[in-house]
C-alpha positions as CSV (number, residue, x, y, z in Angstrom):
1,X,-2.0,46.4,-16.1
2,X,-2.5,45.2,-12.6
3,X,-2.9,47.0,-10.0
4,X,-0.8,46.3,-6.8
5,X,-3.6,45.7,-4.9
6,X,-4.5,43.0,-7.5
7,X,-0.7,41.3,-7.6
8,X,0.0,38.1,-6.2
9,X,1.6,38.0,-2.9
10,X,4.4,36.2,-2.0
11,X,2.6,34.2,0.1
12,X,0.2,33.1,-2.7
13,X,3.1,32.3,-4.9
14,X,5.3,29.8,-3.1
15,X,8.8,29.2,-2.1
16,X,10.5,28.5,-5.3
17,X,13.6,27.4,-2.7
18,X,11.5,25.2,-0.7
19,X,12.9,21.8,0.9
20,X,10.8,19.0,-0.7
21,X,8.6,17.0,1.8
22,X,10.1,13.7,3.1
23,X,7.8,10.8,1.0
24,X,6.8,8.6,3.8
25,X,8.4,4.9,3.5
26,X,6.7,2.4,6.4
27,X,8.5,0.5,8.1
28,X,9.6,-2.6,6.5
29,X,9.0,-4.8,9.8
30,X,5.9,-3.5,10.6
31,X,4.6,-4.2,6.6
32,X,6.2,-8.0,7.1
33,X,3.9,-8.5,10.3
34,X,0.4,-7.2,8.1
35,X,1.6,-9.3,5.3
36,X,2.3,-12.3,7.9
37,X,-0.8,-11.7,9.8
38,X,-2.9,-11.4,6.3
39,X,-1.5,-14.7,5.5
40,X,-1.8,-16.8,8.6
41,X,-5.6,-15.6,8.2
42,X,-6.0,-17.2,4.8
43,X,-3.8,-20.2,5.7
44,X,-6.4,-20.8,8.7
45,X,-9.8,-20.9,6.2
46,X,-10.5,-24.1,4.1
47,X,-12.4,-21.7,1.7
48,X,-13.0,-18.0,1.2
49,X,-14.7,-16.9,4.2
50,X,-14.3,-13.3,3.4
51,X,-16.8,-11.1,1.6
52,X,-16.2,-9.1,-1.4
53,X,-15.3,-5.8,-0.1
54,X,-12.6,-7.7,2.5
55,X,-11.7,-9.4,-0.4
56,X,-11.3,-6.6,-2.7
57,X,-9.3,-5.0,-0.3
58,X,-6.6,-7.9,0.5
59,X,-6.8,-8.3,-3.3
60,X,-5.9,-4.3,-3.6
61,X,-3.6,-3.9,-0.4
62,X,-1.1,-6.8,0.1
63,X,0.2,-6.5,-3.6
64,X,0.5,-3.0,-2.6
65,X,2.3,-3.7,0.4
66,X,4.9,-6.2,-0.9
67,X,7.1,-3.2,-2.9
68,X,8.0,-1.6,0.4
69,X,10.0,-5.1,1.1
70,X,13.4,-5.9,-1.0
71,X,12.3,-7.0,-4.5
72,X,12.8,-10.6,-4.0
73,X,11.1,-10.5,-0.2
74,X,8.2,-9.5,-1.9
75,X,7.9,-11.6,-4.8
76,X,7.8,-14.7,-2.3
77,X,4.7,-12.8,-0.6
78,X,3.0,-12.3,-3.4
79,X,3.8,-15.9,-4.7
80,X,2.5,-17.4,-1.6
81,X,-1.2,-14.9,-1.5
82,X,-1.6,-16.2,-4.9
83,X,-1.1,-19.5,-4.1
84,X,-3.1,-19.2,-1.0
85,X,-5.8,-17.1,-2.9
86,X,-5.8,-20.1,-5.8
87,X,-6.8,-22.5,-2.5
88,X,-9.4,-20.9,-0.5
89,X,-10.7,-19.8,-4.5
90,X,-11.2,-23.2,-5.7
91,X,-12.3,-25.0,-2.3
């Protein structure tokens, strides 16, 4: 049997009650500019100028970045970093 010295205290327990954090959405504007900006950088290159961890990362990210838009919005995005990708890939 514990001893109430030993118990849990309310404290450790949590708030069964508690209001669920807020899940942080960005701001679909400020997502269209990265993706934009992202985009006008590739469109600039004749070939893949960027090295494997940049590309890794824009490989990672702008996928990533494309479901905070309207389902459609971000299917064109992704459409045209593929088809931009395909380019600087094969120049």
């Amino acid at each position: 049997m514990a001893k109430l010295s030993q118990a849990s205290s309310p404290s450790e327990q949590g708030d069964l009650f508690a209001v669920p954090e807020p899940q942080y959405r960005p701001d679909p504007d400020k997502v269209r500019r990265r993706l934009e900006r992202i985009l006008a950088e590739m469109r600039a290159e004749e070939k893949m100028v960027w090295d494997f961890s940049q590309r890794a990362l824009y490989e990672k990210i702008f996928p990533d970045m494309t479901h905070y838009l309207p389902d459609e919005e971000g299917a064109r995005y992704r459409a045209d970093f593929e088809k931009e990708w395909e380019r600087l890939a094969t120049a």
